[in-house]
N, C-alpha and C positions, 0 to 999 in steps of 0.2 A: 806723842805727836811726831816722836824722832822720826821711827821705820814708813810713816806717812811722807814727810819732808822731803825726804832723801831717797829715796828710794820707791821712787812711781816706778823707774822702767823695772823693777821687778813685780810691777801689777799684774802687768800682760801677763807676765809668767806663770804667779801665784794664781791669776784667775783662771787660766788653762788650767793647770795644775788641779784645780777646785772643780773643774768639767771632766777633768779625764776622772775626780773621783766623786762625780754622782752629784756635785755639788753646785749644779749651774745656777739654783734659785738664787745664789745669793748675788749673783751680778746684775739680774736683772726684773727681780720680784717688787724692786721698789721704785716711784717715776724718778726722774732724771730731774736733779733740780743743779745748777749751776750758779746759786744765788753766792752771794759773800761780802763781806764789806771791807775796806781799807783801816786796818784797825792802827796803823800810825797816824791816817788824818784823823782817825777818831779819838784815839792819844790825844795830840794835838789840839783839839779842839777842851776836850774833857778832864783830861792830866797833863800840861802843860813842863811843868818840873816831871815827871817820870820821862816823858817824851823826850826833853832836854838834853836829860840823862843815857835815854838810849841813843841817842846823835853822838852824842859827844864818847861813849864806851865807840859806838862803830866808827867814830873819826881814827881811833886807836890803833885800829887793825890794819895793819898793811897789806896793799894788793887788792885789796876789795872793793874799790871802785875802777872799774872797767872792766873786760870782758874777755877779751882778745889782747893776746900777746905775742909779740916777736923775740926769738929767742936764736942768739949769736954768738959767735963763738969766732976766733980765727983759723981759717983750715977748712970750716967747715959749713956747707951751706946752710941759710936758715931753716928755721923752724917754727911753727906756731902753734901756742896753747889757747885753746879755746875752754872758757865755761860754760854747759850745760845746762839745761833746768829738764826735769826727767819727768815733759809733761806732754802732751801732745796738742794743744792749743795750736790754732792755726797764726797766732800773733808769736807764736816761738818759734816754731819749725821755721818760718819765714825769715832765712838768714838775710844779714844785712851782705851787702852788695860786697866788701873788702874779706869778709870770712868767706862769705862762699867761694870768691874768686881762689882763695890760698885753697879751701877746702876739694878743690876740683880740679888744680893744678900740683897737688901733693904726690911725691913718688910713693907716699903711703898714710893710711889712716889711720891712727889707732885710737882705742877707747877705750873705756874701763875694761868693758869685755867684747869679747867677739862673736862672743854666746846667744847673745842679745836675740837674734833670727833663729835659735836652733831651738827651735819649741822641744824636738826629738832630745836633746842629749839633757834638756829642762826634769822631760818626763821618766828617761833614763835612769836620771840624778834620782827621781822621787820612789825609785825601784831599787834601786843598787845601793844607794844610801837614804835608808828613809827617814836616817837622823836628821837631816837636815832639814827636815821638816813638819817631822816626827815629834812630840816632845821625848825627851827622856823616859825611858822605862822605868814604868809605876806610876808617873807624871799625868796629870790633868789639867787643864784651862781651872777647873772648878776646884780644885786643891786649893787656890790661892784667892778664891773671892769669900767674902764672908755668906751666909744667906740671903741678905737682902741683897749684894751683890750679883748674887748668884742669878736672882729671879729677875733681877733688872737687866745683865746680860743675854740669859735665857729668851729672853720677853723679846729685844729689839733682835736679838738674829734670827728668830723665831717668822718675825713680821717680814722680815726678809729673805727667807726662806729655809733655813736652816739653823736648826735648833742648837743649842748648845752642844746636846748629849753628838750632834753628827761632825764637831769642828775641835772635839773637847780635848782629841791630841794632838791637833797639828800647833804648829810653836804659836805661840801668840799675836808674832809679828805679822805672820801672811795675815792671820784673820783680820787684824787691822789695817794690813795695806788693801784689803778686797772691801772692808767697809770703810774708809772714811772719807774717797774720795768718790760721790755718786758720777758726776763726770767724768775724770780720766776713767772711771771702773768699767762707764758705760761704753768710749772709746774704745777701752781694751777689750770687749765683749765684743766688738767689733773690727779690730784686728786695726784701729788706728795707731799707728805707730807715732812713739815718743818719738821726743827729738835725737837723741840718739839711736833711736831704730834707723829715722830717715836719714842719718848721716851715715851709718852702714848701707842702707838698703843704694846711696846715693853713691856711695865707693865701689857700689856690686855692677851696677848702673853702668861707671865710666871703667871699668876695669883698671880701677886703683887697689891693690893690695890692702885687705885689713887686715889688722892685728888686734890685739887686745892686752891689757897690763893687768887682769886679771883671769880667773874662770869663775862660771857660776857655784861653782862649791866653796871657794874663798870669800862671794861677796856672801851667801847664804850665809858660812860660817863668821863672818864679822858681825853680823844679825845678832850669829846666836851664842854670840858672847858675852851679848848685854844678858845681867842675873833677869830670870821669870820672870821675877816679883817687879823688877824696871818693865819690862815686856807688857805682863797682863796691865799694871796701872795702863800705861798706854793705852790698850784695847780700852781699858775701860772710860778713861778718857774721850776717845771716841766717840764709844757709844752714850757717854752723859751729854758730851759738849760737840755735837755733830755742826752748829752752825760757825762752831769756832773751827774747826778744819775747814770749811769754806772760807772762813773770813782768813783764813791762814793761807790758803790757796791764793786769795785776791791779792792780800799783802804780799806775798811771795811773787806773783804776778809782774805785779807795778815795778816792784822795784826792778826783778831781771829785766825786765825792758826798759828802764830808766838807765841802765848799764851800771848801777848806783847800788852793791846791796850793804853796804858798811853797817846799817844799821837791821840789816836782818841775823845776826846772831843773838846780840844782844835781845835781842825783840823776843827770841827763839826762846833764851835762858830765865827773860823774866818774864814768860808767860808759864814756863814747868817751873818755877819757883812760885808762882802763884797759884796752880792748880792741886786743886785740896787733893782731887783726886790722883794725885803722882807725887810718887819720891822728889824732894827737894833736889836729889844729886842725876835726875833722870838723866837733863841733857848734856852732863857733864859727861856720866858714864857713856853718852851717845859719840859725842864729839872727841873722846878716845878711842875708843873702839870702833868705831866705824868712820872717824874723818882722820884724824891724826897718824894712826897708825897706818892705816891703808895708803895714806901719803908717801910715808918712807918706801914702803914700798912698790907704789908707783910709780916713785921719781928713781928708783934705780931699777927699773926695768926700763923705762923710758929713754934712759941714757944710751945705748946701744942706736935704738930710733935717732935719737938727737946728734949721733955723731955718724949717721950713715947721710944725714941731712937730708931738708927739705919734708920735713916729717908734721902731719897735722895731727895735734893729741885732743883731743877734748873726751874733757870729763866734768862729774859734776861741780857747778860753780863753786861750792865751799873749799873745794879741794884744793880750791888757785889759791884763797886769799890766806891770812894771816903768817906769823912767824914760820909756823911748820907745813905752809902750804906748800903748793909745787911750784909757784915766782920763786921763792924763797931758796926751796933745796935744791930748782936746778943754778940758782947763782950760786950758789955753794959750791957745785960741781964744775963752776969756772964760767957759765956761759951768759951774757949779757942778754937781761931780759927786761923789755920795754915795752908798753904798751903799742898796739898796733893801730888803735885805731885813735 
């Protein structure tokens, strides 16, 4: 469920990516359902004590309730962190009145990446390095399912237009960020841009300067550092529990726009510690390698930005909160940071 989570805004890309390689059935072979349920209120009502539990683990995390952040320094003008959700929802894109104002008044933008618009250097990447989304030489999707796995995977990408044998070396992640979410995939099939698209396309707009703290070969490659065998249970994930990605979506939903998500980690960890079909250590191994680590280096890239001043960064919301998020490492780095809104 991780590479679903976290990484919608590379849908767009994987599903192009999946066009330029003959592979358009799968975006759009199946109807568009956008169903999903609030699986905290439903906690809540059903498991009362787990619910509890996960309140009170996301009370724990610091920085994870709010959204928006001001960040100070003496010397130097401010600056604001914004958190992300990498979804295209029209209830998300639709910034609140105080972010947009900083977001459109910034002598510059930056975002995870800057790539985000260049379909061309996406499809470049998928020629010049086709490791990145390539599996490994020798490597197959079906190397790591058992039989009945195999026919169960087979079967649902099949119905969606593309069989196992046509998807069987790309890394495991794309093919789970092109099937799990029918909505954003349908978006993306339509060239709706995430919310961090429209914060790019929005800087292009007022002739504000973007930048970005990563490129698309570093976020690929933090992807494909999770081992296969975390990777494919994912997909496979997926494809057993398709309405639990929805109901992951809705939950995910509510809380970003509650400006509230403290209790979506937790919620994250004990849903892959309960899913038969994933390694107990899935989201652990996810939340190092693709949140933690891409922190550190975020937040000192970002520093340069932060002391030119008046710099808007947003990236994805998990990236803001806890010990090693980016509130955390740029007060480290001296600068006083407070919520904005």
């Amino acid at each position: 469920m991780f590479a679903h989570i976290l990484h919608r805004s590379l849908v767009f890309l994987a599903a192009s990516l999946c066009l330029l390689l003959g592979l358009s059935a799968i975006a759009n072979a199946e109807p568009v359902s956008c169903g999903g349920i609030d699986l905290l209120a439903k906690m809540k009502r059903e498991d009362r004590k787990t619910y509890d539990q996960i309140l009170a683990e996301g009370r724990k995390i610091p920085n994870a309730r709010g959204l928006f952040w001001k960040i100070e320094k003496r010397g130097f003008k401010p600056s604001y962190l914004f958190g992300t959700m990498h979804v295209s929802d029209p209830r998300v894109i639709k910034l609140p009145h105080t972010v947009k104002k900083a977001h459109l008044k910034a002598k510059v933008i930056v975002l995870e990446s800057d790539q985000l618009l260049e379909l061309g250097k996406a499809r470049l990447l998928a020629f010049t390095k086709p490791d990145m989304m390539m599996m490994p030489a020798g490597k197959r999707i079906e190397d790591f399912l058992t039989p009945e796995q195999r026919g169960v995977v087979d079967t649902a990408l099949t119905a969606r237009g593309a069989p196992l044998s046509a998807v069987n070396y790309l890394r495991p992640w794309m093919v789970t960020s092109i099937v799990a979410s029918a909505c954003e995939q349908s978006r993306a099939k339509d060239r709706t841009p995430v919310l961090d698209q429209q914060l790019a396309l929005d800087a292009i707009e007022n002739n504000i300067p973007l930048k970005g703290l990563e490129t698309l070969e570093e976020q690929y490659g933090a992807l494909n550092k999770m081992s296969l065998e975390a990777q494919v249970k994912n997909l496979i994930s997926a494809i057993a529990h398709p309405e639990q990605f929805a109901n992951i979506d809705e939950t995910m939903l509510r809380l970003y726009l509650s400006g509230d998500i403290r209790p979506l980690a937790p919620l994250l960890r004990w849903l892959s510690q309960n899913d038969t079909t994933m390694a107990a250590d899935s989201f652990a191994e996810f939340e190092d390698e693709v949140i933690t680590r891409r922190n550190h280096t975020m937040a000192d890239r970002a520093k340069p930005f932060l002391q030119d001043g008046n710099a808007f960064i947003a990236v994805g919301a998990l990236h803001v909160q806890g010990d090693d998020g980016l509130v955390e490492l740029f007060r480290k780095q001296g600068f006083k940071v407070t919520p904005a809104i």
